[in-house]
C-alpha positions as CSV (number, residue, x, y, z in Angstrom):
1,X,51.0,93.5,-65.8
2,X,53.5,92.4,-62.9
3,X,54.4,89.1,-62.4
4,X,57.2,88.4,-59.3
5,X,58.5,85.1,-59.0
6,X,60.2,84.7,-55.2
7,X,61.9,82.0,-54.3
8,X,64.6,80.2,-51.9
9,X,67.2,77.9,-53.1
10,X,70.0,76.4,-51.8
11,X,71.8,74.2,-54.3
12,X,70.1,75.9,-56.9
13,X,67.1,73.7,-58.0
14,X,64.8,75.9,-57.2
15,X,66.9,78.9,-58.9
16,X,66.3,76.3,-62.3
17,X,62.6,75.8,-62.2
18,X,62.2,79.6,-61.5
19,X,64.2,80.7,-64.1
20,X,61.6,78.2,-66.3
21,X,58.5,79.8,-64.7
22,X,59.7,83.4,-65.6
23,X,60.3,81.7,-69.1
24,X,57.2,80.8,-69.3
25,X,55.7,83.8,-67.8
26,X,57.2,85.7,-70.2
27,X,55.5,84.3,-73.4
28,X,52.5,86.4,-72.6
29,X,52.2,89.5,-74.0
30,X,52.3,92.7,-71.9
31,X,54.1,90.4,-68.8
32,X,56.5,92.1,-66.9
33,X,58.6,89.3,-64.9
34,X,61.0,90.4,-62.7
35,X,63.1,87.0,-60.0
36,X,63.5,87.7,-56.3
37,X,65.1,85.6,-53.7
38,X,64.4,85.6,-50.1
39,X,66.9,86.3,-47.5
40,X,69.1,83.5,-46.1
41,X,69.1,82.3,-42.7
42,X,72.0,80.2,-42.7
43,X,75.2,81.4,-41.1
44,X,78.4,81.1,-43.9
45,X,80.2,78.5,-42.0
46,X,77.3,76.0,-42.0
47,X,76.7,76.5,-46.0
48,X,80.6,76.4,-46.6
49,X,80.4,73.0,-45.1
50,X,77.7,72.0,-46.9
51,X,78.8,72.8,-50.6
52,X,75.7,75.5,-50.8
53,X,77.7,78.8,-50.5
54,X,79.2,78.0,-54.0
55,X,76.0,76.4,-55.5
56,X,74.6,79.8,-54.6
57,X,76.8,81.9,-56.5
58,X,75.1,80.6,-59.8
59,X,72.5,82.9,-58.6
60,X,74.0,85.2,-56.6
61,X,72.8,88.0,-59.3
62,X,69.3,87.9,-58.2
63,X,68.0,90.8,-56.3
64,X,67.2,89.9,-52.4
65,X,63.1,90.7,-51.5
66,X,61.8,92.8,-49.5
67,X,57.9,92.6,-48.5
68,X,57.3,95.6,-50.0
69,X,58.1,94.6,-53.1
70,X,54.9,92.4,-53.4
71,X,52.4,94.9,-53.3
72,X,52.5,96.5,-57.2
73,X,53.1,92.7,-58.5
74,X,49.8,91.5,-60.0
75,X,50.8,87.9,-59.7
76,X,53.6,86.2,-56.9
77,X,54.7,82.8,-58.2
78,X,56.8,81.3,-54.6
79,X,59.5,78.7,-55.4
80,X,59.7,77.3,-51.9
81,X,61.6,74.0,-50.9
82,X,59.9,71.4,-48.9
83,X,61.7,70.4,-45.8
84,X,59.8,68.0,-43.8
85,X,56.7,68.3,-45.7
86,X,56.3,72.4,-44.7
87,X,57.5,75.3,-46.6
88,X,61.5,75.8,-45.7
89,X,62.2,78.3,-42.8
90,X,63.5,81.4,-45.4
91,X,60.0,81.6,-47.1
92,X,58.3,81.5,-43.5
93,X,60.6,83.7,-42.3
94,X,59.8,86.0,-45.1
95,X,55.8,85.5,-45.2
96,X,56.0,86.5,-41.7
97,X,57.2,89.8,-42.5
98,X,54.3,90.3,-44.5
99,X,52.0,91.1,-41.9
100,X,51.5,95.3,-43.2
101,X,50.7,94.2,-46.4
102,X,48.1,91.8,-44.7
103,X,46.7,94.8,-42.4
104,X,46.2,97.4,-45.5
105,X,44.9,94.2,-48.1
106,X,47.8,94.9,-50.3
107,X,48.0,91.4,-52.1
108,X,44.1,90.9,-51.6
109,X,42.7,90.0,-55.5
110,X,46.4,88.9,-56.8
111,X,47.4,85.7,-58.4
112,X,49.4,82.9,-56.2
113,X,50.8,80.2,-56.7
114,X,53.5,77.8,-55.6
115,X,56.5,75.6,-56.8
116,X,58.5,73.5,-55.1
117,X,61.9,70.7,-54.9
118,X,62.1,68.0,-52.2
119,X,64.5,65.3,-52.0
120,X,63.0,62.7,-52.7
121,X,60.1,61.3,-54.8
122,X,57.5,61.3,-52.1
123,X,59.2,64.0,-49.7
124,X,56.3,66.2,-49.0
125,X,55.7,68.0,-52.6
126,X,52.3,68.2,-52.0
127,X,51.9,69.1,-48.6
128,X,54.2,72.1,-49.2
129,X,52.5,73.6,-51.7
130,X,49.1,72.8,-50.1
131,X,49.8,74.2,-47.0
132,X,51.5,77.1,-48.6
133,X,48.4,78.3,-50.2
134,X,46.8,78.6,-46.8
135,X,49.6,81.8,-46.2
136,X,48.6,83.0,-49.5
137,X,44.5,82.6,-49.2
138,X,45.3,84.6,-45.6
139,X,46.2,87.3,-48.3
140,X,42.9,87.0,-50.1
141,X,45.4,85.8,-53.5
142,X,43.6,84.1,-56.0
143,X,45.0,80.4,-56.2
144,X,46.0,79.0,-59.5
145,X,48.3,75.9,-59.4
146,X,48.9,73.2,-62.8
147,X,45.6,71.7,-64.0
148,X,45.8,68.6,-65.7
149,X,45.6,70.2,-69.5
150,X,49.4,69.9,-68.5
151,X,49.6,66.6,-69.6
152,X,52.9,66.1,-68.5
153,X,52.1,65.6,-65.2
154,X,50.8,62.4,-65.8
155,X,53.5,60.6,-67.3
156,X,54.6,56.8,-66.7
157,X,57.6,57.5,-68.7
158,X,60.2,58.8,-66.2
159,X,60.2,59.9,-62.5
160,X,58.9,63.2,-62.4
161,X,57.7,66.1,-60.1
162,X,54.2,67.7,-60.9
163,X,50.8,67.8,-59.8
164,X,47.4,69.9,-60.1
165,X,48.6,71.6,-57.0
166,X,51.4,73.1,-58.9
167,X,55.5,72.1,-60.3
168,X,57.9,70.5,-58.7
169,X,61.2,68.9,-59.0
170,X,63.2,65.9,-57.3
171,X,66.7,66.9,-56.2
172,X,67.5,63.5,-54.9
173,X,69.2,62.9,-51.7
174,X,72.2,64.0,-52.7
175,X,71.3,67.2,-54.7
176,X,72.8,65.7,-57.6
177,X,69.6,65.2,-59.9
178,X,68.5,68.6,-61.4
179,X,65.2,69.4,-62.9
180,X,64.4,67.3,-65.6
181,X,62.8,68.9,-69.2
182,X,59.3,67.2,-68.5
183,X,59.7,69.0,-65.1
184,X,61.1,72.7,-66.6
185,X,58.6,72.1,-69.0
186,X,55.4,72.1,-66.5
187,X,57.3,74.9,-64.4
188,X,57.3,77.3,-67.8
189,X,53.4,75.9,-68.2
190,X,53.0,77.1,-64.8
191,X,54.2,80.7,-65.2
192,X,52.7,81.2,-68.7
193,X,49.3,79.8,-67.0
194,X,49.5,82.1,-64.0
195,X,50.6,85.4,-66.4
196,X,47.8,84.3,-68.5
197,X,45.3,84.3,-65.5
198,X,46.4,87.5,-64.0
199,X,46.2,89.5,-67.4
200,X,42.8,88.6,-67.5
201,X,42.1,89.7,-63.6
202,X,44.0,93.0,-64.4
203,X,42.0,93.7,-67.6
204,X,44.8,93.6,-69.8
């Protein structure tokens, strides 16, 4: 049983809660978890400037995706930034390339879902993952985000990422915050909950 966890980051928050979904993923037996990241888009010069060309070499390692790569996966797990409320131009650029899988119903019956990192507390978390899903149920994937037997998600105790829609993180405007444990924690509850799904869809 296949799970693939594809994701964009830039400054590597993203890299961090995918690295705690595959954790989690990986607690159920028979999961096979393999990390892709999407292509860049951003010339060099632009992330030299901006301090993202050497964020990215923490996860440099990571194999770049190709669209084919989704169709023997029996779960995708998408680590997608928010930027302005929408899913960041890399993963669109990406979904959009997945139009032959679309044609032949190659992800049709698979497990999606969708984590994400904004700025700021209230920058669009939910929207991005929302309207994320609507690329993804275009597919025919079977939705599964974080229900609420995450508990986590419902702290008063800290600032925190998380909803029923799925993980998330706060960078803050800066980049300087990384993902917090409560958050890594829901991320890894996230993967083994998707893994958990899917071996039951694949009959495993």
């Amino acid at each position: 049983m296949k799970v693939k966890i594809v994701f964009y980051s830039m400054y590597g928050h993203i890299y961090r809660m995918a690295e705690a979904v595959a954790e989690g993923a990986r607690e159920v037996e028979g999961a096979e978890v393999e990390l892709l990241q999407v292509p860049e888009l951003v010339p060099d010069e632009a992330l030299e400037k901006s301090g993202a060309r050497k964020a990215r070499q923490a996860f440099a390692h990571i194999p770049v995706a190709r669209p084919a790569d989704l169709a023997d996966a029996d779960a995708i797990i998408y680590g997608i930034p928010t930027r302005f409320g929408n899913m960041c131009a890399q993963m669109r650029n990406f979904l959009d390339q997945t139009g032959g899988l679309w044609a032949r119903d190659a992800l049709v019956g698979k497990v999606g879902s969708v984590f994400t990192s904004s700025a700021t507390q209230h920058g669009g978390q939910e929207t991005t993952i929302i309207t994320s899903y609507i690329t993804l149920l275009h597919h025919g994937m079977v939705i599964v985000g974080l229900p609420y037997s995450e508990k986590r998600q419902t702290t008063l105790d800290e600032i925190t990422g998380g909803s029923p829609y799925g993980a998330s993180t706060i960078a803050g405007t800066d980049g300087s915050r990384l993902p917090s444990e409560n958050e890594l924690a829901m991320a890894r509850y996230q993967g083994r909950h998707v893994a958990t799904i899917a071996k039951k869809l694949a009959g495993a």
